[in-house]
C-alpha positions as CSV (number, residue, x, y, z in Angstrom):
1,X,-130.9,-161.1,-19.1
2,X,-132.5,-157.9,-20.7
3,X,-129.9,-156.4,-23.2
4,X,-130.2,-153.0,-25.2
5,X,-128.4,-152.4,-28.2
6,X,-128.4,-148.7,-29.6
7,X,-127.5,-148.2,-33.3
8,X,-125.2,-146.0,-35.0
9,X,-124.9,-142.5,-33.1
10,X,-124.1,-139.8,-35.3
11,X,-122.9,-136.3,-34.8
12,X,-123.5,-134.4,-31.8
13,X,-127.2,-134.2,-32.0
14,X,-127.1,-138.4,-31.8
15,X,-124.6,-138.3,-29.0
16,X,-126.0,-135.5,-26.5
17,X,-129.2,-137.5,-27.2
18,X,-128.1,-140.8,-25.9
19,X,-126.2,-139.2,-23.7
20,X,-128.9,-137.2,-21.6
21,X,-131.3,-140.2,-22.2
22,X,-129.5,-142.9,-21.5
23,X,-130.1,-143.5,-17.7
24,X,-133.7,-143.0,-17.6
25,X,-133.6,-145.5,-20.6
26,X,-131.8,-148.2,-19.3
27,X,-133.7,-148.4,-15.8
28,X,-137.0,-147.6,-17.6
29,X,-135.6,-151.0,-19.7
30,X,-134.4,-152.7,-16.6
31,X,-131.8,-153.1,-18.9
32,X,-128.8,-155.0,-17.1
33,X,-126.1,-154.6,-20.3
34,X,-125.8,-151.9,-22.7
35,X,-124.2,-152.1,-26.3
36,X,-123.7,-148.9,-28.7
37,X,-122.5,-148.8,-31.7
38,X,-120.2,-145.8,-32.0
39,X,-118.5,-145.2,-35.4
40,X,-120.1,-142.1,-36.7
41,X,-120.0,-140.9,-32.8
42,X,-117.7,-137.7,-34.1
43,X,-119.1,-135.5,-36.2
44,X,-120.4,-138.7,-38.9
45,X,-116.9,-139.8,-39.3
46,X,-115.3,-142.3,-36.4
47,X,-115.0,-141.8,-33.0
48,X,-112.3,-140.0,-30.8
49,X,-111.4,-140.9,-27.2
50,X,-113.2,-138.0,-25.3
51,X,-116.6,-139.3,-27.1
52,X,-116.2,-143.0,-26.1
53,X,-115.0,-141.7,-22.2
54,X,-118.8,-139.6,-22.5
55,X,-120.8,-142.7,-23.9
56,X,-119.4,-145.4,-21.0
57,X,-119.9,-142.2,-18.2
58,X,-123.4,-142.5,-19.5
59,X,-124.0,-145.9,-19.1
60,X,-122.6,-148.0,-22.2
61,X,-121.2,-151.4,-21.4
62,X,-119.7,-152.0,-24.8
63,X,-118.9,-149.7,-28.1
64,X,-118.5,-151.2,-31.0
65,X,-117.3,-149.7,-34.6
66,X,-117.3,-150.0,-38.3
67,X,-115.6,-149.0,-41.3
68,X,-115.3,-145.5,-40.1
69,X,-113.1,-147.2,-37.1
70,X,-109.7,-145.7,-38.5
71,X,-110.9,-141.8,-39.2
72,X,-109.6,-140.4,-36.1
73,X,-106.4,-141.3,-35.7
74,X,-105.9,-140.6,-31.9
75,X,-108.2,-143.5,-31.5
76,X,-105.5,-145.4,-32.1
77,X,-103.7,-145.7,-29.3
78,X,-106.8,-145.5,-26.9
79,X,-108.6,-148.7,-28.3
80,X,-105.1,-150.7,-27.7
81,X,-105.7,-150.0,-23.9
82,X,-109.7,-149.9,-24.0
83,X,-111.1,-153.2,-23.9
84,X,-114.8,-152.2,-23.9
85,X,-114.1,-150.9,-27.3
86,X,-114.6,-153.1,-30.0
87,X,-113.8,-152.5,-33.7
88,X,-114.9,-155.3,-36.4
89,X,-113.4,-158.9,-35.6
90,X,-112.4,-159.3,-39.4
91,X,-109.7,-156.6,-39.9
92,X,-106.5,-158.1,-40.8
93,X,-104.3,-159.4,-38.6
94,X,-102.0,-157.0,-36.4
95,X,-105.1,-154.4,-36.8
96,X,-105.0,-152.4,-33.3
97,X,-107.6,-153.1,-30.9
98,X,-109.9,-156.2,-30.5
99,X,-112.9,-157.5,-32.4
100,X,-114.4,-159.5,-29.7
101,X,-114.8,-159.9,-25.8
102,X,-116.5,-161.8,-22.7
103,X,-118.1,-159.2,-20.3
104,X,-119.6,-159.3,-16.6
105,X,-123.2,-157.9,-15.8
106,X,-123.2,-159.2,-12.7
107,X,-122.6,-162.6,-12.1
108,X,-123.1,-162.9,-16.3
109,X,-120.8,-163.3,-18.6
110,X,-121.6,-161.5,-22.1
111,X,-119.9,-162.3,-25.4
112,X,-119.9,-158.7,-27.6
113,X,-118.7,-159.5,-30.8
114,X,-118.4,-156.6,-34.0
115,X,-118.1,-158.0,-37.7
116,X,-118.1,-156.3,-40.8
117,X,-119.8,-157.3,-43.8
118,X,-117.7,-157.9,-47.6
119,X,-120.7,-157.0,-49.5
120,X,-120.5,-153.3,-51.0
121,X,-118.1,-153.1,-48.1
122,X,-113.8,-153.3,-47.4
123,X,-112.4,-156.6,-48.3
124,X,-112.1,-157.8,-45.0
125,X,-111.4,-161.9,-43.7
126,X,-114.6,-163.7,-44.1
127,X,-117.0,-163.3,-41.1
128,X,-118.6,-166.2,-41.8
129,X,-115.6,-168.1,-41.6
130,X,-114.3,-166.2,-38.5
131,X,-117.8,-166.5,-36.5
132,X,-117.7,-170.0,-35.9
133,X,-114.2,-170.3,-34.1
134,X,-115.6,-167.4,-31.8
135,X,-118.6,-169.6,-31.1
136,X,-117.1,-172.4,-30.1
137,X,-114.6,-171.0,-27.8
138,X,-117.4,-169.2,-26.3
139,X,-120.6,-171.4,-26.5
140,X,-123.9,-169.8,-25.0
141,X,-125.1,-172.0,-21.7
142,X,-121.5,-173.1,-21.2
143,X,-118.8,-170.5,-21.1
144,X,-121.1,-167.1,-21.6
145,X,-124.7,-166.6,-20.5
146,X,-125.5,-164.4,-23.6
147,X,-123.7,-163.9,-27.2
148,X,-124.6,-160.4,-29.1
149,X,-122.9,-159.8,-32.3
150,X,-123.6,-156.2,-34.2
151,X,-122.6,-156.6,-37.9
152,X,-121.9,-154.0,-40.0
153,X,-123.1,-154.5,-43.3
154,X,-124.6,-152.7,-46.1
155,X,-126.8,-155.7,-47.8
156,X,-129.7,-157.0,-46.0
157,X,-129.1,-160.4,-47.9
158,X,-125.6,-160.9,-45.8
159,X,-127.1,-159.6,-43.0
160,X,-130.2,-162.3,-42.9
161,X,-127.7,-164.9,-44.0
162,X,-125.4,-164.2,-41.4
163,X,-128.2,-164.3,-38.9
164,X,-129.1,-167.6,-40.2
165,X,-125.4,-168.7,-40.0
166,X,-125.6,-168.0,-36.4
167,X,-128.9,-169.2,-35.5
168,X,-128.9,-171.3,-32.7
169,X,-125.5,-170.7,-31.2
170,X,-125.7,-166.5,-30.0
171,X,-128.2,-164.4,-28.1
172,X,-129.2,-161.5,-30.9
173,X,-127.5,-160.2,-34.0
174,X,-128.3,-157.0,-35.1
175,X,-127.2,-155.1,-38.2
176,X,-125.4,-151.7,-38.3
177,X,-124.3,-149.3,-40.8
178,X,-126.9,-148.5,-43.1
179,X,-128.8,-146.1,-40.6
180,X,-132.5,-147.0,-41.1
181,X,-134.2,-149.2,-39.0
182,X,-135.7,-152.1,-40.1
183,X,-139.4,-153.6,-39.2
184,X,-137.9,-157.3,-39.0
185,X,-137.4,-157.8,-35.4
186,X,-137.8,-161.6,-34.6
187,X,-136.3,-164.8,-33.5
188,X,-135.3,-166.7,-36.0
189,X,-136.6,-170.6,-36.0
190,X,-133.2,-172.1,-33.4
191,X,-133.9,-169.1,-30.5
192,X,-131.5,-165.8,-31.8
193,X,-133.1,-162.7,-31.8
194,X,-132.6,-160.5,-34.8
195,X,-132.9,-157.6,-36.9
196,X,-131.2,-156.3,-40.2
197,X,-130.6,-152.4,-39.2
198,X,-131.3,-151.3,-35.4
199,X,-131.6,-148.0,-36.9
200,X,-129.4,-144.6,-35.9
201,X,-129.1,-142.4,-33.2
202,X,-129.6,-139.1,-34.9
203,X,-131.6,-136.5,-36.5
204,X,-133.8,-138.4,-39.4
205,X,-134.6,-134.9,-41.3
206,X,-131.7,-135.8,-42.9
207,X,-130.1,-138.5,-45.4
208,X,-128.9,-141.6,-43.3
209,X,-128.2,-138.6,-40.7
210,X,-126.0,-136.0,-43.1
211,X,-128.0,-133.0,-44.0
212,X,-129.7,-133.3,-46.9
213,X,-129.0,-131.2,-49.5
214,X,-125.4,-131.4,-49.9
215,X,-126.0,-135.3,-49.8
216,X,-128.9,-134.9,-52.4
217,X,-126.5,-132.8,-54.8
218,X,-124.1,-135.8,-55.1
219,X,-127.1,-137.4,-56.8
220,X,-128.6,-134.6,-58.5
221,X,-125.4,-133.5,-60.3
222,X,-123.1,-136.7,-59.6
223,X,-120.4,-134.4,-57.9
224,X,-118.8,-134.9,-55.1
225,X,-119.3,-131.8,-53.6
226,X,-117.8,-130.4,-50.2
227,X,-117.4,-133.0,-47.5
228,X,-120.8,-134.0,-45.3
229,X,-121.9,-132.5,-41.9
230,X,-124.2,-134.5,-39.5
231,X,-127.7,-132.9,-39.9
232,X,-128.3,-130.8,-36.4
233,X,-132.1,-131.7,-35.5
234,X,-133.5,-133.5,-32.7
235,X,-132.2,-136.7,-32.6
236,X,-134.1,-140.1,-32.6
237,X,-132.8,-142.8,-30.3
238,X,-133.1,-146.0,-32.4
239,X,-132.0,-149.8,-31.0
240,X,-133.2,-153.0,-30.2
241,X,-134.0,-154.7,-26.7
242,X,-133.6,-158.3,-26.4
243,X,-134.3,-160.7,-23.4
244,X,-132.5,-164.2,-23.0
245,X,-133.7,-166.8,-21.3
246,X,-131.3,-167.7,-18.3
247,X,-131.2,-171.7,-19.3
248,X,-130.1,-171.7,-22.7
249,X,-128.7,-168.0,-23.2
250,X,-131.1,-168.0,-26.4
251,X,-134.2,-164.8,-27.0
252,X,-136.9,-164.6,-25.4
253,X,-138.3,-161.4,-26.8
254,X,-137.2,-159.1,-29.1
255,X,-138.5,-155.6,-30.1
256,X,-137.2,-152.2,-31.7
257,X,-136.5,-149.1,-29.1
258,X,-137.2,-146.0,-30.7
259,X,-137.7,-142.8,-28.9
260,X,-137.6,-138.9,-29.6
261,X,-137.1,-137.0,-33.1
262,X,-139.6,-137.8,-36.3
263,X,-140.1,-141.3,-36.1
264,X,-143.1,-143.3,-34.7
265,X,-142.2,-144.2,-31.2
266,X,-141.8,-147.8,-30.5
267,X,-141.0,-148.7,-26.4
268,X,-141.0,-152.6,-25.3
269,X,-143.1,-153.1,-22.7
């Protein structure tokens, strides 16, 4: 199964991008399930109904969130009735929504699971902990033909570690949140793809997608300063692409997607 994950959109520049691209992405990928992480999606700061309606019109599969899940409040009430919307597993419970979910692609069942990291991050439940019940009610090559878990973290140390944790028993984990992506695409040594940060889907002139000089000041002169606007350049469409094998549910290949904007290109092939 061919899979593409696309990292945090930000702003309106990220989301027209993957928006208009989309499409020609996914059959230029032959892409048969499409993941996007979401949470910045309105204007940097959560996502809002009428943006997540635009995203699955355009071909998503699956949204998943972050700690920026609860900035819109009207989201609220729409991820209660919107399965394909994930927000991090984790949250306490009684948190509205759902952290996890089994998906068709066809005849193909796909497990999409969002976790949030503790490191730097909210005190959430322990995702280690909370991982491996999810695993074993849904065990790749028995009840699901892939597993793809997107966990948002701000360490790279919990990100490898959970990849580690995982190893073996789902398809690809990727890391979110931190908005650069990193060169580590591999499979790790028991078959699951990974990579720490699949990178953002916005304008990289920019500081992790906010313009840059009100985000520089808070450094410069340690103030707060007024609140940040998603930088307005052309946008970079960042992600991964992953292929299971159809026996085991485990990665064949893995390799960064990255097209448009500043950065180098990178295309599977």
């Amino acid at each position: 199964m061919k899979i593409l994950f696309l990292g945090d959109v930000v702003g309106r520049t990220g989301r027209d991008a993957v928006i208009a691209a989309l499409p020609s992405l996914r059959a230029r990928l032959g892409a048969e399930f499409v993941i996007i992480n979401a949470e910045n999606a309105a204007h940097g700061f959560g996502l809002t109904p009428e943006i997540a309606r635009a995203l699955f019109a355009a071909g998503a599969d699956v949204l998943t969130l972050g700690n920026h899940a609860w900035d819109r409040r009207e989201l609220i009430p729409y991820i209660e009735g919107e399965p394909r919307l994930l927000r991090p597993f984790n949250y306490p419970p009684g948190t509205p929504g759902r952290g996890a979910g089994v998906f068709t692609a066809g005849v193909r069942k796909v497990l999409v699971v969002n976790a949030m990291g503790r490191l730097f991050m909210d005190a959430l439940d322990c995702p280690f902990r909370g991982i491996d019940t999810l695993l074993a009610a849904h065990a790749i090559g028995r009840t699901v033909d892939a597993a793809v878990i997107d966990f948002h973290a701000e360490a790279s140390s919990e990100k490898q570690s959970f990849g580690y944790h995982v190893d073996g028993r789902a398809s690809l984990v990727v890391g979110t949140h931190t908005h650069v992506p990193t060169a580590d695409a591999q499979i790790l040594p028991r078959g699951t793809g990974y990579q720490s940060d699949a990178g953002m889907c916005g304008d990289y002139d920019s500081v992790i997608g906010m313009q840059k000089e009100g985000a520089s000041l808070r450094f410069v002169k340690k103030l707060p300063g007024e609140r940040l606007a998603p930088a307005e350049g052309e946008a970079t469409i960042c992600g991964v692409f992953v292929e299971t094998d159809d026996a085991t549910g485990l990665a064949r290949r893995i390799a960064p997607v990255r097209q448009g904007g500043r950065l180098a290109p990178a295309m599977p092939e």
